[in-house]
N, C-alpha and C positions, 0 to 999 in steps of 0.2 A: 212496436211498443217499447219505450225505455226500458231500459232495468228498475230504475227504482220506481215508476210506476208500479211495473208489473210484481215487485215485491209488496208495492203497497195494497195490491190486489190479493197477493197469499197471507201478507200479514191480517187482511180484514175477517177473517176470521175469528180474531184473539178481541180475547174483551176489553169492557175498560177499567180492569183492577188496578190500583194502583200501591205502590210500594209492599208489596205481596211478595215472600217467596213459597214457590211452587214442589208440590211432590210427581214423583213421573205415577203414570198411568199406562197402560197396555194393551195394544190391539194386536195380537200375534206378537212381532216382536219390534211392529213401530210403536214409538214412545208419546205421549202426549201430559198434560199436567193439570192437575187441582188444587185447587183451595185449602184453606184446612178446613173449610166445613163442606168439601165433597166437589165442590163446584167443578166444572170442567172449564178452562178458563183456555188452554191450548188442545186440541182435538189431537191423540193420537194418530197421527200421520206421516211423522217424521222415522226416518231410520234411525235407529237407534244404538246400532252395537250393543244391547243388551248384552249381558252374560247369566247364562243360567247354570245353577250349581247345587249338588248332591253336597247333603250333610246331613250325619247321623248324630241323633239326640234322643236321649232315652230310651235307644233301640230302637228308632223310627227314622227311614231316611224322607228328607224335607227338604224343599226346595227353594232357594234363595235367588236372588237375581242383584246385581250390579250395574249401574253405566258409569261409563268412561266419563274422566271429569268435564270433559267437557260438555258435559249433553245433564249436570246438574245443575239446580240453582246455587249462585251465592250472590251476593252483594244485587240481588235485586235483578239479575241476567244472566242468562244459557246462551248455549252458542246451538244452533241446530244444524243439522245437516239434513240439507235439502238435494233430491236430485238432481242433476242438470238439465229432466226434461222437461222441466218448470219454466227454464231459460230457454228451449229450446233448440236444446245440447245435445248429441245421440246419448252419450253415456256419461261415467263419473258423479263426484259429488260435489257441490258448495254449502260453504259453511258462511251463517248470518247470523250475528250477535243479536237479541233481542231482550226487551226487559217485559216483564208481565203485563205492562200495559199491551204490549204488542209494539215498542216501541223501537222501529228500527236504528240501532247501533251504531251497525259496523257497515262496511260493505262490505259483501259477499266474497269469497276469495277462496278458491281452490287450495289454498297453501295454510288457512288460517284453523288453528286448532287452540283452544285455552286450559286452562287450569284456574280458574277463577280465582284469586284470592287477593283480600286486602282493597276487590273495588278496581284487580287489573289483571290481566289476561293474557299468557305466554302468545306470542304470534310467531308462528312458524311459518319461514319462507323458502318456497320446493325451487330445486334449482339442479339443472343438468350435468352433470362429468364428462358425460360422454353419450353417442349414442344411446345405450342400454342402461348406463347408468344415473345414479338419483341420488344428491342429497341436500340437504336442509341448513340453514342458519337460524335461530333464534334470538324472538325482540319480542319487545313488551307494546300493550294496548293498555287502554284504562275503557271503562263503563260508559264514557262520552263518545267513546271511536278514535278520541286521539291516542295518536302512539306517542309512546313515550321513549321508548327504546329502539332504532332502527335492526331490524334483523341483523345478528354480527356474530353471532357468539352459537359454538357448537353443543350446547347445550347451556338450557336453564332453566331453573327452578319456579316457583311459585314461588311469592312475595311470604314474607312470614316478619312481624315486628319491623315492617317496613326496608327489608335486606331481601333480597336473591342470589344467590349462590348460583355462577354463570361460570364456562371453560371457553376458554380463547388462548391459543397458541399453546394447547395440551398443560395449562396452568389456569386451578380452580381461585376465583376472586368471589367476594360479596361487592353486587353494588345496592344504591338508594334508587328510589322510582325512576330517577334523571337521569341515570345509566354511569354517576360517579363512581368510582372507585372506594368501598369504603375499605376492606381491607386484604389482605392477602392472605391462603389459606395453604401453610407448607405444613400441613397435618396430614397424616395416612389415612384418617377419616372424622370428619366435620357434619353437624346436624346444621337445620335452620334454626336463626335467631327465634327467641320470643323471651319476652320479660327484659331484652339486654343481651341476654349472654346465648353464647349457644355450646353444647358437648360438644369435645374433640379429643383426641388420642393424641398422646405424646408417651415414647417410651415404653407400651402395652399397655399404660393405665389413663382413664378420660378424666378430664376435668374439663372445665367450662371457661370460654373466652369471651373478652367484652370488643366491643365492636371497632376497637381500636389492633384486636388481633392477640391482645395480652392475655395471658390467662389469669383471669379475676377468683377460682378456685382452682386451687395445685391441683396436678393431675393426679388422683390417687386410688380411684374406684375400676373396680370391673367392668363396669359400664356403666353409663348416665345417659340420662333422659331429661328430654326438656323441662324448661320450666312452665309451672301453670300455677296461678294465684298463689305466685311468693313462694313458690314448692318446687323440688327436682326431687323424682325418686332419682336413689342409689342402688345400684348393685354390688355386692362385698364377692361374690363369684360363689355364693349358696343361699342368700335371704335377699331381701329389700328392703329400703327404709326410706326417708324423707332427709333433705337438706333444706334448709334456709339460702338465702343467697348469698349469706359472709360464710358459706361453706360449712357450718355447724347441724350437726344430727337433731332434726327434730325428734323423729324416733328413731332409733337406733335398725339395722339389718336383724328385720325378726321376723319378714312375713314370706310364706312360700307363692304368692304371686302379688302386686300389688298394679292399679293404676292409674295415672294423673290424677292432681286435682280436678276437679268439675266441679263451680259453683260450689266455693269450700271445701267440701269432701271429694277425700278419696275412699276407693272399695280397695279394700286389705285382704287376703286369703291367709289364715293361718288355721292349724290340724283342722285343715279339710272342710272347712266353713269361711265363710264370707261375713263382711260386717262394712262399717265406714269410720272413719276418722276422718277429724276437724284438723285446723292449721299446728294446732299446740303438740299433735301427737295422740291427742284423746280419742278411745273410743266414744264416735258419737250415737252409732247403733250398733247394737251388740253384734259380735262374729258367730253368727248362731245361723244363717242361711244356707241353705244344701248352693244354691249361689246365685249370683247378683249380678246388675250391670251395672255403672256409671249414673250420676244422676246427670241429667238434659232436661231442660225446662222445667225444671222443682219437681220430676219425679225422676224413680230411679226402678227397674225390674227388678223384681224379686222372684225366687223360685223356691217353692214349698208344697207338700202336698202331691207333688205330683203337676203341676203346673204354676204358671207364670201370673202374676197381677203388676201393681205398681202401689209406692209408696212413695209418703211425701218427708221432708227431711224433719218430722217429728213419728215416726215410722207407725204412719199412718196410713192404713190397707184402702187408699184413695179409688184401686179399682182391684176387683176381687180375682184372687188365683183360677184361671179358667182357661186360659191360654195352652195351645201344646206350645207354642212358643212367640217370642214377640222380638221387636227390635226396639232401641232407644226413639224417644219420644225427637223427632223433629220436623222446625214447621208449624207447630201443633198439631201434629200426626206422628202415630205408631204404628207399623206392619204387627199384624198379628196372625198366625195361625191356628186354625181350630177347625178339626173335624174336617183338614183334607180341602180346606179354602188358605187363601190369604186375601187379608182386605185391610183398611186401613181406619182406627179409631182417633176418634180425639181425646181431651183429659175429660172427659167424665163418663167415658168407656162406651162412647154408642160410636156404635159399626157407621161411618160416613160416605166409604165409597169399598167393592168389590173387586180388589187389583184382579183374582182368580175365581172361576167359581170353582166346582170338584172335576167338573170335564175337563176343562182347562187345565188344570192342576196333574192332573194324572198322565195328562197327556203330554206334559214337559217331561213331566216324571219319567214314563216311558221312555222319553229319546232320549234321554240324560244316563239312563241305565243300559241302552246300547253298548 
């Protein structure tokens, strides 16, 4: 049988959702994906490199889980990792680009691993030294299966403001999609582009360059942070605070943790409560919260009481504190635990799908405390 029959035969599984992005789901610790209203749309079958992780919150430890970028959704496609004995391979793994329709990609490729961003996908190409030995070149793919960038480069980044930050001949460059040159990077440490400019160090102190390499704000701060809707926090090396992009203090270094904007607001920490502020500097909800997370799709966690709910940016208790703990809304879906589960809600707070039940849950627990 061909290949690409025979993946059309694995891929027949996957439904016909279309322009959908997916949350993972759990069979032991193969991965599979849903809808945001619960739907099973890729059947947990795939390997998944899960990682599962101990963390203590309000004297309770609690179990979290991650995958590696490449096995999440972005721009509408996951890369999966399929066994070889699919192909009828003894051992090892291939990896196949697919979008939620089930729509096949890429082609399958032992060497091919992504970071999804921007609509395009790092492609790593595995190559010999030696008998015993093994290493890699990095190139870029987009979302259609063309490559964009021939594997070349000894490392490189995800796309960000349309730049990637790549090393070739032990010297870090940004290129564009097309694999040009946009500029050279003789800083001791350089972030991704986004908004235009990106942080870098010059001297011990960071300031931010435009994509020509210049630095568009003097380097002056203890550290900086990207920009997000017309915003960069600063750090003065004891507070934080907000810049504009002509380098002016929106609010000045006042808060003892602060982060990005999200959809306007950012979340501010000062004596030991949480709140938000708008682009001017203003508190837009009061710093009164035992603490908070970032707003994601017009809500934002809240923590009071003793538990978790959500609120909307008129700090409106959208779904009620009930939670021993939850994650940022995306997708339209929120992990949330309670009572020794985790399972995944939407924005009007009904339970949609089961990621764990309390067997399940205890039983990671357990090996996790080994």
């Amino acid at each position: 049988m061909k290949k690409k029959s025979l993946f059309f035969l694995i891929l027949c599984f996957y439904t016909y959702l279309s322009n959908a992005q997916l949350s993972p789901i759990f069979d032991g610790t193969d991965v599979g994906y849903i809808d945001s209203t619960g739907k099973i749309i890729i059947p947990p079958k795939y390997t998944s490199d899960v990682e599962f992780r101990l963390f203590s919150f309000n004297g309770e430890n609690l179990v979290d889980f991650q995958l590696p970028f490449w096995a999440q959704f972005s721009n509408n496609a996951v890369t999966l990792k399929i066994p070889q004995k699919f192909l009828f391979v003894t051992n090892g793994y291939l990896y196949a680009m697919v979008n939620a329709d089930g729509k096949y990609i890429f082609a399958p490729d032992s060497n091919f691993i992504s970071m999804l961003s921007e609509g395009i996908a790092v492609y790593k190409k595995f190559y010999k030294t030696s008998k015993k030995s093994y290493d890699f070149d990095y190139g870029y793919v987009d979302t259609t299966g063309k490559i964009l960038v021939l594997p070349m480069y000894k490392y490189a980044s995800k796309f960000s403001d349309g730049a990637a930050l790549v090393l070739e001949d032990n010297k870090y460059f940004f290129i564009d999609r097309s694999g040009s040159k946009i500029c050279d990077t003789s800083f001791t440490d350089v972030d991704l582009f986004t908004e235009g400019l990106a942080p870098a160090l010059r001297d011990d102190k960071y300031g931010f360059i435009n994509k020509q390499g210049k630095f568009a704000i003097d380097a002056q701060f203890a550290y900086a942070y990207n920009f997000a809707d017309g915003r960069a926090k600063v750090f003065d090396g004891e507070y934080y605070g907000f810049i504009d992009k002509q380098g002016k203090y929106v609010t000045i270094p006042e808060f003892t943790s602060a982060e990005n904007f999200s959809e306007g607001l950012a979340l501010v920490q000062k004596n030991m409560k949480y709140g938000f502020i708008d682009s001017t500097g203003k508190v837009a909800i009061p710093i009164d919260y035992q603490l908070a997370f970032s707003f994601s799709e017009g809500l934002a966690a809240v923590y009071a009481g003793g538990k978790f709910g959500f609120i909307d940016k008129k700090q409106n208790l959208v779904i009620s504190n009930k939670y021993d703990y939850v994650s940022n809304f995306k997708y339209g879906l929120a992990k949330v635990w309670k009572n020794g589960e985790i399972y995944y809600i939407n924005k009007s707070g009904k339970q949609v799908y089961k990621i764990f039940t309390q067997s399940q849950y205890r039983k990671i627990q357990s090996n996790l405390k080994k």
